[in-house]
C-alpha positions in Angstrom: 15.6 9.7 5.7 16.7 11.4 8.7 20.3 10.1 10.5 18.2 9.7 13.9 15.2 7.3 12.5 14.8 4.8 10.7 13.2 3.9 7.0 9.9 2.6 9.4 9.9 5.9 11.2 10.1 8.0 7.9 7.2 6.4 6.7 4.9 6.2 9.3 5.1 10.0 10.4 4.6 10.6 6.8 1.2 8.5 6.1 -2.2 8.6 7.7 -3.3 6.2 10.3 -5.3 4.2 7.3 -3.9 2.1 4.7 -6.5 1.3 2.3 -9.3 2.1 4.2 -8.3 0.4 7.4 -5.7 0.9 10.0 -3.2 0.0 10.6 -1.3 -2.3 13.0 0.9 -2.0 15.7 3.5 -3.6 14.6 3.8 -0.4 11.7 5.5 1.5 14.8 9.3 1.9 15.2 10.0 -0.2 18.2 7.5 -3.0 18.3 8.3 -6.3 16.5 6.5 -9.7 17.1 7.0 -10.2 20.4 5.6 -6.8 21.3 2.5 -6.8 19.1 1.7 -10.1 20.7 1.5 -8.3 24.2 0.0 -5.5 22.7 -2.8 -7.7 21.3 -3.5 -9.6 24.5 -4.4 -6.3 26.1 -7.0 -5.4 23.0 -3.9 -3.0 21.4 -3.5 -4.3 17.7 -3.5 -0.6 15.9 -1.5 2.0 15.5 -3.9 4.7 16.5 -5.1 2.9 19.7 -1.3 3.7 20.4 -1.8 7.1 19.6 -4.8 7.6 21.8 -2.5 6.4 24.8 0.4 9.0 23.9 -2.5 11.8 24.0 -3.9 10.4 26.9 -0.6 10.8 28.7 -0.4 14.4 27.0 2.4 13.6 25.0 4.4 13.4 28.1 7.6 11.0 27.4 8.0 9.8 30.4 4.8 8.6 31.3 4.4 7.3 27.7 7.3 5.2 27.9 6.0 4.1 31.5 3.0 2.9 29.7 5.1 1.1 27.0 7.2 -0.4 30.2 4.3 -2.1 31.8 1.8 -3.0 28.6 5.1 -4.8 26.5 7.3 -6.0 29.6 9.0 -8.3 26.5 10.8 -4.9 25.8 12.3 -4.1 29.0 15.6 -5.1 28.3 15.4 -2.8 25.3 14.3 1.1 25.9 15.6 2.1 23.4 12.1 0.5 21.4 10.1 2.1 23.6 11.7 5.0 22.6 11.9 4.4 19.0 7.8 4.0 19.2 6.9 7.3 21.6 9.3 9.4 19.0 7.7 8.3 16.1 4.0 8.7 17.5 5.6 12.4 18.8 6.9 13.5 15.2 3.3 12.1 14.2 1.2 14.3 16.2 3.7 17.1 15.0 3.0 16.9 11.7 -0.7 15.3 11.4 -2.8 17.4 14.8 
């Protein structure tokens, strides 16, 4: 495992978006807990690749990623540093995986 990321990170980046046949959730991400998937899930966001999809639709671009993250999970506002955690993970993801 990496100094920079944690165990959750490691393991996502290094999977597919399935688990047995089905994918996975949200909360699989670095950076979204409980609280987060529960915002996530009011606004039809309850898998990890939906996630995905917004990352590419913001063409990877950090900023506007974490933008997105900022307004769809306000319960993480007082944390960044999860909205981070998330867009890094997804990032490495794409690295590796497209």
């Amino acid at each position: 495992m990496a100094a920079s990321t944690s165990r959750k990170h490691d393991n996502f980046v290094r999977e597919s978006m399935l688990r047995d046949g089905k994918p996975k959730s949200v909360d699989e991400l670095p950076g979204i807990g409980t609280w987060a998937t529960k915002d996530l899930a009011e606004l039809g966001l309850v898998h990890a690749h939906q996630l995905l999809g917004q990352l590419l639709v913001c063409d990877r671009n950090e900023a506007r990623y974490l933008k997105f993250l900022e307004v769809s999970i306000p319960v993480l506002n007082s944390h960044p540093r999860h909205y981070k955690a998330c867009f890094a993970c997804l990032d490495e993801w794409c690295n590796l995986n497209l």
